[in-house]
C-alpha positions as CSV (number, residue, x, y, z in Angstrom):
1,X,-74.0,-4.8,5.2
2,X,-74.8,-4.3,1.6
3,X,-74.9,-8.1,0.7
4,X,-76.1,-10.4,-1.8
5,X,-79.3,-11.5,-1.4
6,X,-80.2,-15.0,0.0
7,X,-80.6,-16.7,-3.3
8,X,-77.4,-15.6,-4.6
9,X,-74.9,-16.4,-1.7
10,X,-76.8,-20.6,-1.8
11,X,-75.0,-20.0,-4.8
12,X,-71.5,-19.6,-3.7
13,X,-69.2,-22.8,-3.5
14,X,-68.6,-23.6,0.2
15,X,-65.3,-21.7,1.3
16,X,-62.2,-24.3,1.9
17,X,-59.1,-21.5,2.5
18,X,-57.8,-20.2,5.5
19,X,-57.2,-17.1,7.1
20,X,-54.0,-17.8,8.1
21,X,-52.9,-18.5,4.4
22,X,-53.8,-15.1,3.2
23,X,-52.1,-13.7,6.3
24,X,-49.0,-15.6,5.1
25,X,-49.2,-14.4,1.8
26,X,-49.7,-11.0,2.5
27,X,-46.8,-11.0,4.6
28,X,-44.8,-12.8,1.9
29,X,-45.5,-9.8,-0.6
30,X,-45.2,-7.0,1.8
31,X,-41.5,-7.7,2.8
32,X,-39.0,-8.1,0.0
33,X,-37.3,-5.6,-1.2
34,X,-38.2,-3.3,2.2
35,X,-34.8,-4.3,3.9
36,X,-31.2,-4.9,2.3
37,X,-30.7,-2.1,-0.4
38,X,-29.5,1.2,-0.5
39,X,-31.8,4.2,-2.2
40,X,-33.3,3.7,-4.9
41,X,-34.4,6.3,-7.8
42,X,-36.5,7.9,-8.7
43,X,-37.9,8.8,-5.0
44,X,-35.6,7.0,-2.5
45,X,-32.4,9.4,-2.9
46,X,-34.6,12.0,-2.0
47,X,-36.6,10.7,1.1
48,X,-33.5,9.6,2.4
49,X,-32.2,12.8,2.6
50,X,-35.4,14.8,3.7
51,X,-35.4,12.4,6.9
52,X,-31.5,12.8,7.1
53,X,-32.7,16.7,7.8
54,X,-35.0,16.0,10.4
55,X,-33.2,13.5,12.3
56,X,-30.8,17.0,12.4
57,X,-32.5,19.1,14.0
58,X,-35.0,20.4,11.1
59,X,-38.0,21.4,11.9
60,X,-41.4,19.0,11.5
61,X,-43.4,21.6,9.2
62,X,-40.7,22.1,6.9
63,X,-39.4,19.0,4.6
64,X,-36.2,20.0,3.2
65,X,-32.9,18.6,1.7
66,X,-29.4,20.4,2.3
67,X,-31.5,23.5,3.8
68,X,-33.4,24.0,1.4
69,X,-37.5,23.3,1.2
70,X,-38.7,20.0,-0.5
71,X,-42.1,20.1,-0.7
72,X,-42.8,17.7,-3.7
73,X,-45.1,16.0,-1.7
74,X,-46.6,16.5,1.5
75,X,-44.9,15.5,4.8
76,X,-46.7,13.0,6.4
77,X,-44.4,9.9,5.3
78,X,-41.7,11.9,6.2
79,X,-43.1,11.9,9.7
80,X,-43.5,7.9,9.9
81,X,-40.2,7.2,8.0
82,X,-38.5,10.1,10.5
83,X,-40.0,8.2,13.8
84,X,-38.7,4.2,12.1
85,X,-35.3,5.8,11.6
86,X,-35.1,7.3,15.1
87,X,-36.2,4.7,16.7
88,X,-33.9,2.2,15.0
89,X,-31.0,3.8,13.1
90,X,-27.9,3.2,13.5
91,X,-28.3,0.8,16.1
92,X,-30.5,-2.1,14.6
93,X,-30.6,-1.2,11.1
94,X,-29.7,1.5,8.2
95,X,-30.9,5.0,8.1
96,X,-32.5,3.8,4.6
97,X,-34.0,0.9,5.7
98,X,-35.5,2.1,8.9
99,X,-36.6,4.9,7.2
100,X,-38.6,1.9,4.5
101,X,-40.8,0.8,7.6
102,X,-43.0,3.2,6.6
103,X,-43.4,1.3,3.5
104,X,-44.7,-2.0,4.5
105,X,-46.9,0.1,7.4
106,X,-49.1,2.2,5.0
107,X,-49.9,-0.8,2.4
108,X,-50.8,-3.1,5.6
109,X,-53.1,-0.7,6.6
110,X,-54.2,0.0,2.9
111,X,-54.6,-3.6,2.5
112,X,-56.7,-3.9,5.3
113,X,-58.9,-1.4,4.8
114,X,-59.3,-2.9,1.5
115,X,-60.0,-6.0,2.7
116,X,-62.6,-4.4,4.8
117,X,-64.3,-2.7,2.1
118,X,-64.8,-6.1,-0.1
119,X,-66.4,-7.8,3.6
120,X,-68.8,-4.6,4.1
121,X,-69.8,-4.4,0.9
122,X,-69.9,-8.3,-0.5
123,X,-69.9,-10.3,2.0
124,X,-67.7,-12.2,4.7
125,X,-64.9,-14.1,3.2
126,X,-64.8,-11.8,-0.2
127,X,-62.7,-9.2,2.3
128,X,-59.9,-11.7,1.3
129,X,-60.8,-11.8,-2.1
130,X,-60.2,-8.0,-2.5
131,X,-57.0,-8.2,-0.8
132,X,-55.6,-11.3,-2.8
133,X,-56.4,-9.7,-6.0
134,X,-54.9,-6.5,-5.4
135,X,-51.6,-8.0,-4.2
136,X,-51.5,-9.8,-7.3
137,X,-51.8,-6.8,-9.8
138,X,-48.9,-6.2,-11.4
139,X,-49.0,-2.7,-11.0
140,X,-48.8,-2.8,-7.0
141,X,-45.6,-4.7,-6.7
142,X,-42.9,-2.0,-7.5
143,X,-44.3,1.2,-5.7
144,X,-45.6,-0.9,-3.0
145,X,-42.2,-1.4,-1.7
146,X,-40.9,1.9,-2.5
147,X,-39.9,4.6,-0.1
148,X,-42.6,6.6,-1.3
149,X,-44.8,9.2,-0.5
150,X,-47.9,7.8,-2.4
151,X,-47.7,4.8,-0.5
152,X,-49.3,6.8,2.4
153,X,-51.8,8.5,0.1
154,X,-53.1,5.1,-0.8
155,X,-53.8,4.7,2.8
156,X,-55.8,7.3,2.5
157,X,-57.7,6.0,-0.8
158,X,-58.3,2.7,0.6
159,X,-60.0,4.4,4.3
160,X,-61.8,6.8,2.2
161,X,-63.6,3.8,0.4
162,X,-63.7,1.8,3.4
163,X,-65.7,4.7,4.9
164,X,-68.4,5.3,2.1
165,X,-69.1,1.6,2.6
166,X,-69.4,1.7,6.3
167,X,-71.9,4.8,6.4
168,X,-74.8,2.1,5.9
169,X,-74.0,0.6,8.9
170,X,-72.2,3.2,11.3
171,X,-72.8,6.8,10.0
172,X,-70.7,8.5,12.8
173,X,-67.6,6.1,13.2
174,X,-67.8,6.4,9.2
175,X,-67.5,10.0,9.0
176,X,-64.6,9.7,11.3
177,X,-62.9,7.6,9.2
178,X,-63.6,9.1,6.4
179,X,-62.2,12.9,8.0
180,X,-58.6,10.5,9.0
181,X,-58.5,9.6,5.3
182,X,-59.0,12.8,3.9
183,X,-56.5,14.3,6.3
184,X,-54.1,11.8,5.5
185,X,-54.3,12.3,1.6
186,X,-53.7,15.8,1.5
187,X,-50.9,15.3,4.1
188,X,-49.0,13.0,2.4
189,X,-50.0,14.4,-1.6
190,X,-51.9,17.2,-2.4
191,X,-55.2,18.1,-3.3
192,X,-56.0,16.3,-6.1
193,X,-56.7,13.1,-4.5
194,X,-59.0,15.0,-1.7
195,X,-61.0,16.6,-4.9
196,X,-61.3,12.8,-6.0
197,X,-62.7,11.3,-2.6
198,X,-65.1,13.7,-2.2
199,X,-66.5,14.3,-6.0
200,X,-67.2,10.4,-5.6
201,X,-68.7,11.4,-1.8
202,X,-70.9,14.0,-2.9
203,X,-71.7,11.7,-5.9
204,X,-73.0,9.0,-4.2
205,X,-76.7,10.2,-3.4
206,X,-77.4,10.0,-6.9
207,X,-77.9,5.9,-6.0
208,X,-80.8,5.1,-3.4
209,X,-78.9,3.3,-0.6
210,X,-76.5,6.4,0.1
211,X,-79.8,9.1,-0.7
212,X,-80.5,9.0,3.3
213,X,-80.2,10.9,6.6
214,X,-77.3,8.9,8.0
215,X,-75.0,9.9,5.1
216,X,-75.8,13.5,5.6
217,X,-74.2,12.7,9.0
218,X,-71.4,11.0,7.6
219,X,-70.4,14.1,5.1
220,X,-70.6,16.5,8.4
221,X,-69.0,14.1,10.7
222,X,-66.1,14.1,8.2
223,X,-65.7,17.6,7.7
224,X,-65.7,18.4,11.1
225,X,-62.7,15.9,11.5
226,X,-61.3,16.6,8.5
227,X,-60.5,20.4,8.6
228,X,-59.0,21.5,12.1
229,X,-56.7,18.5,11.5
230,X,-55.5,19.2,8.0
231,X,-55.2,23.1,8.6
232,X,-52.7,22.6,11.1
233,X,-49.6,21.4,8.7
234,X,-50.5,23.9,6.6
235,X,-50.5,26.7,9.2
236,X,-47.7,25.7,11.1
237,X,-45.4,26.4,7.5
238,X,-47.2,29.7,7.0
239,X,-46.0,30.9,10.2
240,X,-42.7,29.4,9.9
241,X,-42.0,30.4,5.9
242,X,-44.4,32.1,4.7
243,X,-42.6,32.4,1.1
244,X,-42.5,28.5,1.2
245,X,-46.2,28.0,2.1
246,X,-47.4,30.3,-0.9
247,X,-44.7,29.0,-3.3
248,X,-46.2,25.2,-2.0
249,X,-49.7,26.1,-2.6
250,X,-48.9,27.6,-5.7
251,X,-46.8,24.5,-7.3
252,X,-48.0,21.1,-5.2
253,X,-51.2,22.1,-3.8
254,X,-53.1,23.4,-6.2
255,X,-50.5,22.7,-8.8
256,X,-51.8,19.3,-9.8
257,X,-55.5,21.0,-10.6
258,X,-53.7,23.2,-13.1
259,X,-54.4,21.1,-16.4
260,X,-58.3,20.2,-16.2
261,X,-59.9,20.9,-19.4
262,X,-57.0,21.9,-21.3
263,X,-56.6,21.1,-25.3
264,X,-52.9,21.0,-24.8
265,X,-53.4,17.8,-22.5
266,X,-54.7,15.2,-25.3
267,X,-51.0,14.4,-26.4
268,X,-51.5,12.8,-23.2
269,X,-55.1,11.8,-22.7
270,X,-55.4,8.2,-23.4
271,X,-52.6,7.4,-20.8
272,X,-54.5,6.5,-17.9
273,X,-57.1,4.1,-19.8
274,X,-54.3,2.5,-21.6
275,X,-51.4,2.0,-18.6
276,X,-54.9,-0.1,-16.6
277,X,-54.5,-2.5,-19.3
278,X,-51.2,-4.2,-17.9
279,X,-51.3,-2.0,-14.5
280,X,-54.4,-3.2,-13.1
281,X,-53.5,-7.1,-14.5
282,X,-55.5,-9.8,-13.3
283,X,-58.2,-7.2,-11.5
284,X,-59.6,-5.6,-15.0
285,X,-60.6,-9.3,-16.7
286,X,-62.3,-10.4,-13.8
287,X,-64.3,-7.1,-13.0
288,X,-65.2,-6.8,-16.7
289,X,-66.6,-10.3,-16.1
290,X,-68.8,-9.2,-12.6
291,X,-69.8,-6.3,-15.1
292,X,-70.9,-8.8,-17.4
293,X,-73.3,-10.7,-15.6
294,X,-74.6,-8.1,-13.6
295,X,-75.3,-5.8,-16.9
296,X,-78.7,-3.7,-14.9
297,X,-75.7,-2.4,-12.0
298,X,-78.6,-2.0,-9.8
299,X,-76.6,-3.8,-6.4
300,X,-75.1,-0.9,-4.3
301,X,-71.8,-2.9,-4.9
302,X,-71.5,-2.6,-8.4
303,X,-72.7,1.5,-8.0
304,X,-70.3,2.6,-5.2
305,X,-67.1,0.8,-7.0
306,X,-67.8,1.9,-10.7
307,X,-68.5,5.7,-9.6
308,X,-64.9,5.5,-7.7
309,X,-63.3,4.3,-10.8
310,X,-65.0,6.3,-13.2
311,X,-64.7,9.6,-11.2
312,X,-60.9,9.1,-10.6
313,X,-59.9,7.7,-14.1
314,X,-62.0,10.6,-15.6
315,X,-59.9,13.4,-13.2
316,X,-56.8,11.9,-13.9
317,X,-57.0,11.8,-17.5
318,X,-57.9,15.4,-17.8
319,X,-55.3,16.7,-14.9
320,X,-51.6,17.4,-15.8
321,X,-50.3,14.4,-14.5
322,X,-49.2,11.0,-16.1
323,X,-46.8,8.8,-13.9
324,X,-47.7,5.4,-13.6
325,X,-48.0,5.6,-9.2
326,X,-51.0,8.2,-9.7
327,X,-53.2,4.8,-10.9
328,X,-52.8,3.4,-7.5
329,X,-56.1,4.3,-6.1
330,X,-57.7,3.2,-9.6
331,X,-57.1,-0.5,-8.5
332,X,-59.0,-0.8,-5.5
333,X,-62.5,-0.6,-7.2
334,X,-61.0,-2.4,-9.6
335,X,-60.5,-5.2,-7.0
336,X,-64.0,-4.9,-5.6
337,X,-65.5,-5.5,-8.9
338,X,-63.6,-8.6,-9.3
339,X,-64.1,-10.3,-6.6
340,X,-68.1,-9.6,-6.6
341,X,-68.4,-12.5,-8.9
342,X,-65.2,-14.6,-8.3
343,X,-66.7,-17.3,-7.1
344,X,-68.7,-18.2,-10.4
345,X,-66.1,-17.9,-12.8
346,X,-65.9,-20.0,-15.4
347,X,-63.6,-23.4,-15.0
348,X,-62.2,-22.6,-18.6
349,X,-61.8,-18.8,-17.6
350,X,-60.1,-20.0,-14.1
351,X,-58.0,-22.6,-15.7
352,X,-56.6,-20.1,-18.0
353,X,-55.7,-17.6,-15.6
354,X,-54.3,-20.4,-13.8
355,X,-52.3,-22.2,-16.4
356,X,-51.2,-18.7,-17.6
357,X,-50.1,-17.4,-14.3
358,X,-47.8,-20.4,-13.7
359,X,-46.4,-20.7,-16.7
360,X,-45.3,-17.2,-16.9
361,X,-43.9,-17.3,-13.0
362,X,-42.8,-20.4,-13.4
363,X,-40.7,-19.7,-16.2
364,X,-39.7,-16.1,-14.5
365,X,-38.4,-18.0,-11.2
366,X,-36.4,-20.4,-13.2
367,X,-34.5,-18.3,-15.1
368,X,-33.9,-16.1,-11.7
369,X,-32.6,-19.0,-9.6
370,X,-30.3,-19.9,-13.0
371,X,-29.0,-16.2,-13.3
372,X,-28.4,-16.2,-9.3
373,X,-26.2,-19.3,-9.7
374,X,-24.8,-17.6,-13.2
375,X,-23.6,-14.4,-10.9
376,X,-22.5,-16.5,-8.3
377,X,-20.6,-19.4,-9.7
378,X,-20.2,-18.5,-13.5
379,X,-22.9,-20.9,-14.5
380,X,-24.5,-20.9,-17.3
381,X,-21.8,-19.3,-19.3
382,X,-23.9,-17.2,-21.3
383,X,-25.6,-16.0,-18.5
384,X,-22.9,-15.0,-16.5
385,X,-21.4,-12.6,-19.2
386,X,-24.6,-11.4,-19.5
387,X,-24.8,-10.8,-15.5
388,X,-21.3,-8.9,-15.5
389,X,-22.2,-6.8,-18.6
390,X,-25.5,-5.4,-16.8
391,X,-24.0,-5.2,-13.4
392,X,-20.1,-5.2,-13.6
393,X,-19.9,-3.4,-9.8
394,X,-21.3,-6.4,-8.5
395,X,-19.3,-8.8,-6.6
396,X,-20.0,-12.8,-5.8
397,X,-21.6,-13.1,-2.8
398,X,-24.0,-16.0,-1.1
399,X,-26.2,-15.0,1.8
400,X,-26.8,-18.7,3.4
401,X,-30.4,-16.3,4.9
402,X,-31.2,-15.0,1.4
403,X,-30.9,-18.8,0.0
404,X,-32.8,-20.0,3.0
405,X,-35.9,-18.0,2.5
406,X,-35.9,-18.3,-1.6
407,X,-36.1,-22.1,-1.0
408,X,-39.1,-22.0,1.3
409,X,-40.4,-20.0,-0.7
410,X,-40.5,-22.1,-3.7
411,X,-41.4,-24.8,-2.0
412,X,-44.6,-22.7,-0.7
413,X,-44.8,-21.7,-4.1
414,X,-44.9,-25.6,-5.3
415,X,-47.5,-26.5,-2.7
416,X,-49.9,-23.7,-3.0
417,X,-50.2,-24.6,-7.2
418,X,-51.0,-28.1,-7.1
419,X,-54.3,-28.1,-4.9
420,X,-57.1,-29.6,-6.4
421,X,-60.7,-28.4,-6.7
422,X,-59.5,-25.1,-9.3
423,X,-62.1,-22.3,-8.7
424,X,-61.4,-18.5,-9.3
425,X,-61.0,-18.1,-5.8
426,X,-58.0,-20.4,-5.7
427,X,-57.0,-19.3,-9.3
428,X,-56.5,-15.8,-8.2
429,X,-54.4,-17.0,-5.3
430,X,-52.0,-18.9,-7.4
431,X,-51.4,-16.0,-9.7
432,X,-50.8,-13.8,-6.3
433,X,-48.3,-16.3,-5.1
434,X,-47.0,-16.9,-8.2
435,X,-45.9,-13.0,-8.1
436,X,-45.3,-12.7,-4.5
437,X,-42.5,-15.6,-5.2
438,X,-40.9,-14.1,-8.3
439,X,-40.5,-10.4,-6.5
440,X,-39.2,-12.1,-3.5
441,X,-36.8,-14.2,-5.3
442,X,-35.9,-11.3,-7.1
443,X,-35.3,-9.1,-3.7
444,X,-33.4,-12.0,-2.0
445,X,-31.4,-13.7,-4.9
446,X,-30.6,-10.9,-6.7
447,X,-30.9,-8.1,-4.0
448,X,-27.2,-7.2,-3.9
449,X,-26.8,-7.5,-7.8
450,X,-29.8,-5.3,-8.5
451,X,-28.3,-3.1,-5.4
452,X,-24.7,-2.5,-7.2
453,X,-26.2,-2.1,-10.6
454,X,-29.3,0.7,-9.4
455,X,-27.2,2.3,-6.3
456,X,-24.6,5.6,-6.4
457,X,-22.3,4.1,-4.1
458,X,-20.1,2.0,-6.2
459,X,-19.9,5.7,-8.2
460,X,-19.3,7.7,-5.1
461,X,-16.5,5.4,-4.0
462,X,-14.7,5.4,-7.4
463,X,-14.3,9.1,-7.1
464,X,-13.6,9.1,-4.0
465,X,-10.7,6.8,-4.8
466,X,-9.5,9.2,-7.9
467,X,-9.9,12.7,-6.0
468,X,-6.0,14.5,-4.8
469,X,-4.9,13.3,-1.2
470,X,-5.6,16.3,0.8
471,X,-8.4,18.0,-1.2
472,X,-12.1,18.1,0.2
473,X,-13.5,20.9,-1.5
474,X,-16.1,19.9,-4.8
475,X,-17.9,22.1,-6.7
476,X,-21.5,21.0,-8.7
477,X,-23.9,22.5,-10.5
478,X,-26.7,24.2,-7.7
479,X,-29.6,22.4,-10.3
480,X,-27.5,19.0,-9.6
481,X,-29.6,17.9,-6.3
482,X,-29.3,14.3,-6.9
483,X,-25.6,14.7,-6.7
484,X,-25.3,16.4,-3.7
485,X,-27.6,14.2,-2.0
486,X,-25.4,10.9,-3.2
487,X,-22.2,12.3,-2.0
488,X,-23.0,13.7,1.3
489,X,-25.1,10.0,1.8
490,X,-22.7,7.7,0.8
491,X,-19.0,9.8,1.3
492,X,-20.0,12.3,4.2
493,X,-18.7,15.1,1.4
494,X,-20.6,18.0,0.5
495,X,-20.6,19.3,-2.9
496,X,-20.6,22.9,-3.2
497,X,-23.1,24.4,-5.5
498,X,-22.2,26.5,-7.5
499,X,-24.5,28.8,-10.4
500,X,-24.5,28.1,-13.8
501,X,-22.0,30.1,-15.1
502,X,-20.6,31.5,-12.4
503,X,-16.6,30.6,-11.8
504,X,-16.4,27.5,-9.5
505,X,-15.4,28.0,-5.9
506,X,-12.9,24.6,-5.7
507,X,-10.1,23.1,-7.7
508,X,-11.8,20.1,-8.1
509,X,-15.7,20.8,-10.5
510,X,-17.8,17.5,-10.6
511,X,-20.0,17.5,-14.0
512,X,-22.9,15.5,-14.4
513,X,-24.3,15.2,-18.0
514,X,-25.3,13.2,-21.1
515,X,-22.4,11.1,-22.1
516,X,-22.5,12.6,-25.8
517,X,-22.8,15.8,-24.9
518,X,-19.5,16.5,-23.5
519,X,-16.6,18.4,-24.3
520,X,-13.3,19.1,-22.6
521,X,-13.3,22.4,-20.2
522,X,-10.6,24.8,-21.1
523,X,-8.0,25.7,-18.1
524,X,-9.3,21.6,-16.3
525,X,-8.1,18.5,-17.0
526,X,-10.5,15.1,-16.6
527,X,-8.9,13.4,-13.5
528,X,-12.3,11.0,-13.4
529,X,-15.6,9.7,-15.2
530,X,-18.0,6.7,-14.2
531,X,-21.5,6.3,-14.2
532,X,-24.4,3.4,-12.7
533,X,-23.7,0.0,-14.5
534,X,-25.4,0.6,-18.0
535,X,-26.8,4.2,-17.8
536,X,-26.7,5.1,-21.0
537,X,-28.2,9.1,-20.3
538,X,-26.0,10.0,-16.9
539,X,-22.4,10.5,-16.9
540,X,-20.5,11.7,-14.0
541,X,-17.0,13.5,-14.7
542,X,-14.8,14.7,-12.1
543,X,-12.4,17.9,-13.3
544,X,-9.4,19.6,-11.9
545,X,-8.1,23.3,-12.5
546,X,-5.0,23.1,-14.1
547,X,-2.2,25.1,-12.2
């Protein structure tokens, strides 16, 4: 294990927490928002629909949505969220939500591998460290309830790093792990993050304690894993469609390598370094601060977390990419760096973060319970016009479980911020509960108000409700995929697609545009319009031919 030395860890204040308590915790941020709500944008609508195709009959190399391919992303989530929905849609629960189980299972095993990499390469009890500061940064709490792809690929990140540490100790069973992480990033993204792994692997020699025989055997072991597994996706599509294999390698595999080096990028190339500011909140302060007193980097856990960061923040900034999930895997060194020196933050420092942290979701939860009873019972006033103006689908409703579980969790809330003794250790953990309760007051509370507000069914139904008795045939735009996926989920109604320009098949054409771009077709009459509560950008207008 690459540890403090003796000195340092007589340092350390005596350890007073529990595992059970992070256990508790991490189980209290992995669930909300997982169960109870339909699909989502931007990535839901269209997962949904992938597994919708293979639960039919399509086959497992080919992800695709109303027959055609969808390769955005790779299809190993597709797989997992495929297998939850088998297994337990319709019976026990939503295709949607079964399909979310694959959620929760890639960020628990992300999270433990994680937690793994701060006990390897720290020491004992800092594995929990890792894991409480990363479930507190603000950047992990939307996508890491998402039905999303990248989920799976942070997985991947998290092994990968996991691996590197545990070559020290078990070159063979690291070079195995790190082979399953590298096969599961490229088969649930693309080859970017398999170029970041290993330009951080083949890095790493550059520091003494990885400059030996048993990493050699860890690289081979790894590749050896790693490439009869990942060629076999790849190859079973070629065979299949081998149009669809070279238009994927084209456009998602390689596609994300495109924009290294290129001029035309530095509209775009302080994104990454700025988005860490508020994305990677608390983790950055606190492993500026291990940075800090530990100025010489000399300790093998300063070296293997600061080449991961630097080496991925540097080949993100200069690819072609800037959306917000790509900074996932940036927060795990992040989180390794903090917690090296967690333990001796300052009191003033750890009463700040502290003080700050529950102030700020203190004030947050309040105002959610008030806006809960606003919706609900028309209390406060103000509020409750402001409730009905953002989300005037919704519809008062109580769930008795909902109430239940917000009210425990307050209360856990109440008790976990008023233990004495104030250290970074325990700072840290207030801020994580203090986030962990605000998301899952927001995901119980206001889960069916955020669902009628975000969700197309309250849109499908209403034209549902305004098309002719009798008529089932809809034309749409071919380039209008989200469209077709919302109607066929929600109604059971395929939309027909039709070109753009070419005369449309059915009496009945549903537009989908910018609200002040319209204009009235000649030969149709409106018979329809809606939209989600409060998009401004996407209006939705039904048309019939006139006789």
């Amino acid at each position: 294990m690459l540890t403090y030395s003796d000195s340092s860890q007589s340092r350390l204040p005596a350890a007073t927490e529990k595992p059970w308590l992070l256990l508790l915790l991490t189980f209290a941020w992995l669930w909300p928002g997982i169960l109870g709500h339909t699909p989502w944008k931007p990535d839901e609508p269209y997962v949904t629909a992938v597994v919708q195709h293979m639960l039919a009959g399509g086959p497992w190399w080919l992800p695709a949505i109303d027959g055609q391919a969808y390769l955005d992303s790779a299809p190993l989530y597709y797989w997992v969220a495929t297998l939850f929905a088998r297994l337990l849609s319709p019976w026990l629960l939503p295709l949607h939500d079964a399909a979310r189980l694959a959620t929760p299972l890639f960020m628990a095993i992300g999270l433990a591998f994680a937690g793994g990499v701060g006990r390897e390469l720290i020491g004992g009890r800092h594995g929990r460290s890792v894991v409480l500061i990363l479930i507190g940064c603000l950047g992990l709490i939307v996508t890491g309830h998402e039905m999303n792809p990248v989920v799976a690929g942070f997985a991947g990140y998290a092994a990968a790093l996991y691996a590197l540490v545990l070559t020290r100790r078990a070159p063979a069973l690291s070079g195995a792990i790190l082979g399953a992480a590298t096969v599961v990033l490229f088969l649930s993204t693309s080859l970017l993050p398999v170029l970041l792994v290993w330009s951080v692997a083949l890095m790493l020699p550059a520091f003494a304690s990885w400059r030996n025989k048993g990493y050699a055997i860890t690289l081979l072991m790894a590749l050896l894993f790693a490439l009869p597994l990942a060629a076999l996706w790849p190859l079973a599509l070629y065979r299949g469609a081998p149009e669809v294999f070279h238009a994927w390698w084209q456009f998602h595999a390689l596609g994300p390598l495109d924009g290294f080096g290129s001029l035309g990028l530095f509209h775009e190339f302080g994104y990454y370094p700025k988005l860490v500011l508020w994305y990677g909140w608390p983790a950055w302060p606190l492993a500026a601060w291990t940075l800090w007193k530990n100025r010489r980097y000399e300790l093998p856990m300063l070296q293997l977390p600061l080449l991961f960061f630097a080496v991925i923040l540097l080949l993100l900034t200069f690819s072609n990419r800037s959306n917000t999930e790509d900074a996932m895997p940036l927060l795990l060194p992040l989180a390794v760096l903090a917690a090296v020196e967690l333990d001796s933050l300052r009191r003033g420092a750890a009463a700040f973060l502290n003080w700050f942290g529950l102030m700020a979701f203190g004030l947050f939860s309040l105002l959610v319970w008030l806006g809960w009873a606003a919706m609900n019972f028309g209390w406060p006033v103000k509020l409750a016009e402001r409730a009905r103006y953002f989300s005037p689908y919704y519809e008062p409703q109580v769930s008795w479980l909902a109430l239940l579980l917000a009210l425990v969790a307050t209360a856990l809330w109440g008790w976990a911020v008023t233990r004495r003794h104030l250290r970074g250790r325990q700072a840290v953990t207030n801020w994580a509960a203090g986030l962990a309760l605000l998301w899952g007051l927001l995901m119980t509370l206001w889960l069916p108000f955020l669902d009628a507000a975000k969700s197309y069914q309250p849109v499908v139904q209403g034209m549902m409700r305004a098309m002719p008795t009798g008529e089932h045939c809809v034309s749409v735009s071919a380039s209008q995929q989200l469209a077709r996926i919302s109607w066929a989920y929600y109604a059971g109604l395929r939309l027909q697609p039709v070109a753009d320009g070419a005369a449309p098949a059915c009496n009945l054409l549903l537009m989908v545009r910018d609200r002040h771009a319209e204009a009235p077709l000649p030969g149709w009459q409106e018979r329809w319009r809606g939209n989600r509560a409060r998009d401004k950008r996407e209006q939705f207008v039904l048309w019939q031919r006139l006789p």
